[in-house]
N, C-alpha and C positions, 0 to 999 in steps of 0.2 A: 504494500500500500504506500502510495507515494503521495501525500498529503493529502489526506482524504478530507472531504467538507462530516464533518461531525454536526449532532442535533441533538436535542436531548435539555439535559442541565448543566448546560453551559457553565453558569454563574456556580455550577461547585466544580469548575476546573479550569487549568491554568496550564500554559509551557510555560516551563522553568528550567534555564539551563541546558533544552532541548528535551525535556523529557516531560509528559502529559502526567501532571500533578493534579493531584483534588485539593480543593479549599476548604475552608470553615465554610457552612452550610449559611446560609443567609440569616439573620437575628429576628430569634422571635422563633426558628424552626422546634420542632420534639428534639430533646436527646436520640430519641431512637428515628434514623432520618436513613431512606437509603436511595442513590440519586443513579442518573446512568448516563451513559455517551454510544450515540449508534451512529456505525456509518453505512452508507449502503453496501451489499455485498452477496452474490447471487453462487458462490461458488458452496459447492457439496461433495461431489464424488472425484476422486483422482484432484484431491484436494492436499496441500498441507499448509497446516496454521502453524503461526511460530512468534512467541513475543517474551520479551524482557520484562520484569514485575519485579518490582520491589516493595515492601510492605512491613514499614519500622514502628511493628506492633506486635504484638503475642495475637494472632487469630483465636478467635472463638466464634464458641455456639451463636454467640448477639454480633461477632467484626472478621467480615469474610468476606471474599470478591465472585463473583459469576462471571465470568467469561464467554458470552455467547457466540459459537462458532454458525451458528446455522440457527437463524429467526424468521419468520414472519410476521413478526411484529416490531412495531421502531421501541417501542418500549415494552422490555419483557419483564420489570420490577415486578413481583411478588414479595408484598411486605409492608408492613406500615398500616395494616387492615389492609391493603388493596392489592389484587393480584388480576392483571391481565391473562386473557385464555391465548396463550403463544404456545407456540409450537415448535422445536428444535432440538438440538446439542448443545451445551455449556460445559465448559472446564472451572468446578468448582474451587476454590484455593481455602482454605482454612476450615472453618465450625471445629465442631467437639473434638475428631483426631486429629486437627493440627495436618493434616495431607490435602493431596492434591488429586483430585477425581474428575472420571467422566459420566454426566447426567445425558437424559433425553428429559427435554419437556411434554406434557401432557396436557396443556390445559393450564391448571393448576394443580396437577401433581407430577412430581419429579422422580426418574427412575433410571435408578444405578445401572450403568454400564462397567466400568470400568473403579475398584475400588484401590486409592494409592495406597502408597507405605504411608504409616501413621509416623508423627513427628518432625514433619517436613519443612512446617510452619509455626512452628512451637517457640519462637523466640525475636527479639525488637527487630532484629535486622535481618529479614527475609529476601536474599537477592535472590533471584529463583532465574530458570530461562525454560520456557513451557513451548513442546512442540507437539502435537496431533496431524497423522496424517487420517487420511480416507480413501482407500483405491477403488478401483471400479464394482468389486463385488462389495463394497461396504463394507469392508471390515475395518473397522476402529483403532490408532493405537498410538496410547499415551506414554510421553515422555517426559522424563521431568531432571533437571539438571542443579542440583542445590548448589554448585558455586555461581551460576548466574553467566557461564563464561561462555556457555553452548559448546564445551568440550568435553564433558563428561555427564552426557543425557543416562537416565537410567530407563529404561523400558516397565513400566509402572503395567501395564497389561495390553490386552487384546479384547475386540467383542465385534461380533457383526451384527449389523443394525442398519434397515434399510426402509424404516418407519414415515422417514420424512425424507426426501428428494430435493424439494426446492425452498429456496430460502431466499431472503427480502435485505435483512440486514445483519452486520456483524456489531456486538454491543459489550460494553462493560459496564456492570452494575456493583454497587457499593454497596452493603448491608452495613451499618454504623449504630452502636450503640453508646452512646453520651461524646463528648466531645475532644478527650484522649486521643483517637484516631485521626483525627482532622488536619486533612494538611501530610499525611503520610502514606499516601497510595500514589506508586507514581510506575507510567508504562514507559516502554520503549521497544525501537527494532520490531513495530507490529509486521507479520510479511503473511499475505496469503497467498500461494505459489502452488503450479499445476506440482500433481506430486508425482516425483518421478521413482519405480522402484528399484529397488537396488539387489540384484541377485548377482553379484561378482562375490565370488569369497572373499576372505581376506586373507592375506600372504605374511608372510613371516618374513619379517625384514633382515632381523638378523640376532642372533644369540651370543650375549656378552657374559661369558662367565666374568666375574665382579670380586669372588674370594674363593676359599676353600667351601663356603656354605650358601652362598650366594650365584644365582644367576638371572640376567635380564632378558626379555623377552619383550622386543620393539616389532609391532604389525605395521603393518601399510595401512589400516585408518582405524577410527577410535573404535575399543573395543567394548561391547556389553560389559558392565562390571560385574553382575550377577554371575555371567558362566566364566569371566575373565580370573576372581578370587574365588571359585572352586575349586578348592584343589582334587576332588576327586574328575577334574577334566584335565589332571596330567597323571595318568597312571604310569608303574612302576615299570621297567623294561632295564634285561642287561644289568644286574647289579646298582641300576639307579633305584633309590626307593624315593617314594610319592614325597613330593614336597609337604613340611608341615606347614608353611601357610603360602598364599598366593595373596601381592595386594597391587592393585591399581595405582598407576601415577599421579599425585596429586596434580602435577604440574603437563602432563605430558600423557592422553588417554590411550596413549598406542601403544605406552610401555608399563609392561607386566613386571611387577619384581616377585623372583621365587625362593625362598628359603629353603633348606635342608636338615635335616638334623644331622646326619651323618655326614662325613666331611669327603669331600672330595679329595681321589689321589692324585699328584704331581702326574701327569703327561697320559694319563690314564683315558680312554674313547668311553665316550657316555653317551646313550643314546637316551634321548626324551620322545614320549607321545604326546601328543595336545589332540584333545578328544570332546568334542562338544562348547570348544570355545568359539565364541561368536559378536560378530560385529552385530550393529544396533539392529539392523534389520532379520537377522536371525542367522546370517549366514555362516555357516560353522569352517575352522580353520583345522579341519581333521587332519595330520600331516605326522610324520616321525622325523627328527632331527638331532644328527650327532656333535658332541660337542666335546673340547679338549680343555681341560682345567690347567695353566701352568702361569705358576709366579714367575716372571721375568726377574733377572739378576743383575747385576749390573754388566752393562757393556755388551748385553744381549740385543739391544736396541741401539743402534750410534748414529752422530751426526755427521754425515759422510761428504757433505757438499755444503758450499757455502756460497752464497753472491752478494755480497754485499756492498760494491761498486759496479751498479747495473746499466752503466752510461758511457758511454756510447755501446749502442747495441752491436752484437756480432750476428744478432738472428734470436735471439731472445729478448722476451719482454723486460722492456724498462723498468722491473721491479726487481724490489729486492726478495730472497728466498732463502730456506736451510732445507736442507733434504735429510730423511732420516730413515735408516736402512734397517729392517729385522733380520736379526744375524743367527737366530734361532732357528731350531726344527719347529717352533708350533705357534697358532696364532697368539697376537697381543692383542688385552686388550690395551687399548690404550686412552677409552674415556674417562675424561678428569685429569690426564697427561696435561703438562707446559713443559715449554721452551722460554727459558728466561735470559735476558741481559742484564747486569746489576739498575739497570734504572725502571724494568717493568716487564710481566711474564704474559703469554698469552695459552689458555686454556685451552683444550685440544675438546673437540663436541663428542659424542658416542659415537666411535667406530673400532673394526680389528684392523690388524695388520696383520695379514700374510705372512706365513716364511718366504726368509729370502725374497722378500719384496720391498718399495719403496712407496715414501709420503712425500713429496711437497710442501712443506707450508712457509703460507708467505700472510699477506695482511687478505683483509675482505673484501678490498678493491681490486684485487689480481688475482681472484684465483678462477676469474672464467678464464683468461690469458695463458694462464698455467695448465689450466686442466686437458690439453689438447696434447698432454707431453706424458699425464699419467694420472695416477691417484693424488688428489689436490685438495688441503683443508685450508681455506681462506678464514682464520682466527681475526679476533679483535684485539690490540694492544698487541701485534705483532710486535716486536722488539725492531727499533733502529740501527742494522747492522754498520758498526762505524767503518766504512774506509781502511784509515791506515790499523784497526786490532781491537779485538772487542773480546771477552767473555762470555759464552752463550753455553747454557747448561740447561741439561733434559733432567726432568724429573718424574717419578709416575704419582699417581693419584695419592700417593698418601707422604708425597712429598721425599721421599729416596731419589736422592741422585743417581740417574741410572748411565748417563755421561757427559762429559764435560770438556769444553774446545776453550781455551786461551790463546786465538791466534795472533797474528800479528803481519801487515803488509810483508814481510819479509818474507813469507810462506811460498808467496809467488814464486820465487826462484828463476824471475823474469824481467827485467826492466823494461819490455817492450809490452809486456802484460798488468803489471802492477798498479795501472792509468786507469781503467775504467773497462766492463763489458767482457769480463773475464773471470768464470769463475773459480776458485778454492777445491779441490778436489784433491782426497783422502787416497793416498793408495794402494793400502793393501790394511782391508775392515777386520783383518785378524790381528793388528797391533795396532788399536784403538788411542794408547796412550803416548803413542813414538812421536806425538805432535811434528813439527817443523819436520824432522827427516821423512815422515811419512807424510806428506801433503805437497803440492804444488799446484801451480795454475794449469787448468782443464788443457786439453788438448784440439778440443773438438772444436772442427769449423765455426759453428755456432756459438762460441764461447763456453757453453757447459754441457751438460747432461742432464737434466734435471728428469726423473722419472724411471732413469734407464742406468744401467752398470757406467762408472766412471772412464772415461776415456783412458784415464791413468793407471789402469786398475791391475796392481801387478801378484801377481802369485809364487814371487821369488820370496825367502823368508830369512834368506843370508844378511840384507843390511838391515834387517831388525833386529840381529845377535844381542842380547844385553849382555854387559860383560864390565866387571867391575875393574876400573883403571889402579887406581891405587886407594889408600888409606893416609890420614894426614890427623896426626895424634895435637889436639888441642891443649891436653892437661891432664890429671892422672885418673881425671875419669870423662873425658868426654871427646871423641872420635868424629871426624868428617866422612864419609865414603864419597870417594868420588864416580858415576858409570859413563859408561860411553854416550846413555841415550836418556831423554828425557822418560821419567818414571810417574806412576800413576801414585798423585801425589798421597792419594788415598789409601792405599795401602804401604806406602811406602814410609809412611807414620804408625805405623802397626808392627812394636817390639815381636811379636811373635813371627815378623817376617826374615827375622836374621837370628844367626848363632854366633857363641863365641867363645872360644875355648877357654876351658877355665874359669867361666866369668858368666853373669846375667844381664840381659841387657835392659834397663830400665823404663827408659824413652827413646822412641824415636821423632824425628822432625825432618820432613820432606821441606826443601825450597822450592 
């Protein structure tokens, strides 16, 4: 409905802030006052109704809304002593259980269709978002979404009903008991639209094991919560036993989170069933899908390419990027992963990584640019990769450093590449910490690689030898080591990583 002319009792309603508010009733009115707004409206079958309601009262038996979906009458009040003989559908919101129902009128008697979950409306601040369709055999079916956000509809029932066919107007009517309520019924997003039905299943987008006891479950569109937090619609298969609970995403209706009691094993194949889970329309997502539990460790994951002077181009896009290689046999997850620079990190959204695959990521301006080269996350607060050397360190979701690049223009190994449009590339991803000796400027026409094995990418493991130069005796208790190659400054602070005869070793300290 695209500004529809309304009729009725005007003078108890108002736009306010874009949204159809009720007034204080006129002076002089009863406490018990109930007022309505109609607008024309001829639609019934292969119909669907859809609007936003909010209602910052406790509903009851005496303060509740009628929503009429299908009238032939401009005013279908019942109440106040006086009750017009209309005829229709209404979506009642409140009285005695505080829910959300579907009526037919009679006359002047009203008859349940459709009865919602009780306590729906039980409280001052009622955002609700209410949808009804009607397809062509009539059959009924209410929807009711308590955050108000139209992403999480819960399927309230079913009923067919083909009592009445043609309808005159579409109305809302106020039932008001004293003057508390006044001033607190307010619509919005009214839409009456042919309704279209939806028989595509829904697909399983993708499975994120999360922990040892946890795994996610992201559909291709919002899912029924009813069969979605059943857990007997994931039965047991292959040493997986039934999850102990299933719950819906507060934030996100697509993704399922699943608990375990039993713990899942390190690199161990699990195979799940989903059986009778179903999107709004009923569509069920019956499927078997296997999945690999594994903690990534450090260095299993590495930052293998870099661009951070992206100007003048060689063939790639004017932006800047880091590319981040799985050096593992099994997938990562890697949602809730960053890439930080000491002045700001960018969060990585739900997805795996492949073995032996690659990521892209660059900021949210460049990753259509990018994506034509491979798997591409265009993040926000991408990090400023500086020019002449910068800091950029990967960490996973619970904040473990899984690696870390301290480069520096030097890297290049080039002074005709050092300029601009030339990327940083890693040369051999099994010595992750040999920094400067293992890196140089890309080789590739185009200036990098971004998506694909490194131009540079060597499989010789001789000039990564680490090999300890000498020793240099400080005082009569504290020693220097000197190596040939730069060391993982992380372990290389870890007393248990060295011996020494005769003697224990206390501290150590990586430079």
């Amino acid at each position: 409905m695209h500004d529809p002319v309304w009729t009725g009792d005007t003078a108890c309603w108002e736009v306010a802030d874009g949204k159809l508010q009720s007034r204080l009733p006129p002076a002089g009115a009863a406490d018990e006052v109930v007022f309505h707004l109609s607008t024309p409206s001829t639609s019934v079958e292969n119909t669907t109704w859809e609007f936003w309601v909010q209602l910052r009262f406790n509903t009851s038996r005496s303060n509740y809304v009628d929503v009429y979906l299908v009238s032939d009458e401009e005013d279908p009040r019942c109440g106040s002593g006086h009750c017009n003989a209309s005829h229709g559908y209404f979506v009642r919101i409140g009285t005695t259980q505080d829910n959300i129902s579907l009526y037919r009128r009679d006359s002047a008697t009203d008859v349940l269709l459709i009865n919602g979950s009780a306590g729906v409306t039980g409280h001052s601040n009622n955002m609700l978002k209410i949808k009804v369709h009607c397809n062509n055999a009539h059959s009924w079916t209410l929807y009711t979404d308590a955050s108000g956000t139209g992403q999480r509809y819960l399927r309230e029932g079913a009923a067919v009903d083909s009592t009445y066919m043609r309808s005159a107007y579409f109305s809302i009517v106020v039932y008001q008991n004293g003057k508390t309520a006044a001033g607190k019924h307010f619509f919005d997003d009214i839409q009456i639209r042919p309704f279209l039905a939806d028989t595509l299943k829904p697909v399983l987008s993708g499975i994120f094991p999360v922990d040892s006891h946890h795994i996610d479950l992201l559909f291709s569109e919002t899912m029924s919560v009813t069969s979605a937090e059943n857990i007997l619609n994931y039965p047991a298969d292959g040493g997986l036993v039934a999850p102990g609970s299933a719950v819906s995403d507060e934030n996100d209706p697509r993704l399922v989170h699943l608990y375990f009691e039993t713990a899942f094993e390190q690199t161990k194949t699990y195979h799940l069933n989903l059986s009778h889970v179903s999107d709004l329309s009923g569509n069920e997502a019956d499927t078997s899908v296997s999945f690999v539990y594994y903690d990534p460790g450090q260095y299993d994951v590495v930052i293998d390419e870099l661009f951070p002077d992206p100007a003048p181009s060689r063939g790639l896009p004017e932006y800047e990027f880091a590319e981040i290689k799985n050096r593992s046999p099994y997938p990562v997850n890697l949602s809730g992963w960053a890439i930080c620079d000491p002045a700001r990190c960018a969060v990585f959204p739900r997805q795996m990584l492949a073995p032996d695959s690659f990521l892209i990521i660059c900021d949210q301006t460049a990753e259509t640019a990018f994506s034509r080269f491979g798997k591409t996350t265009g993040v926000p607060h991408f990090p400023s990769l500086n020019n002449t050397g910068d800091v950029l360190t990967l960490y996973n979701s619970k904040g473990k450093t899984i690696h870390a690049v301290a480069y520096d223009k030097s890297w290049y190994h080039d002074d005709a590449k050092d300029d601009g449009g030339w990327s940083l590339e890693m040369k051999n991803v099994q010595f992750p910490c040999r920094y400067e000796n293992n890196w140089s400027a890309s080789e590739s026409a185009s200036g990098g690689t971004p998506g694909r094995e490194n131009s540079i990418n060597a499989s010789s493991a001789d000039e990564y030898f680490l090999a300890l130069e000498y020793v240099r005796v400080l005082d009569s208790v504290n020693i220097v080591a000197h190596f040939n190659l730069g060391l993982d400054s992380i372990l290389a602070s870890q007393p248990g990583q060295y011996s020494l005869s005769d003697a224990g070793i206390e501290t150590a300290q990586a430079e």
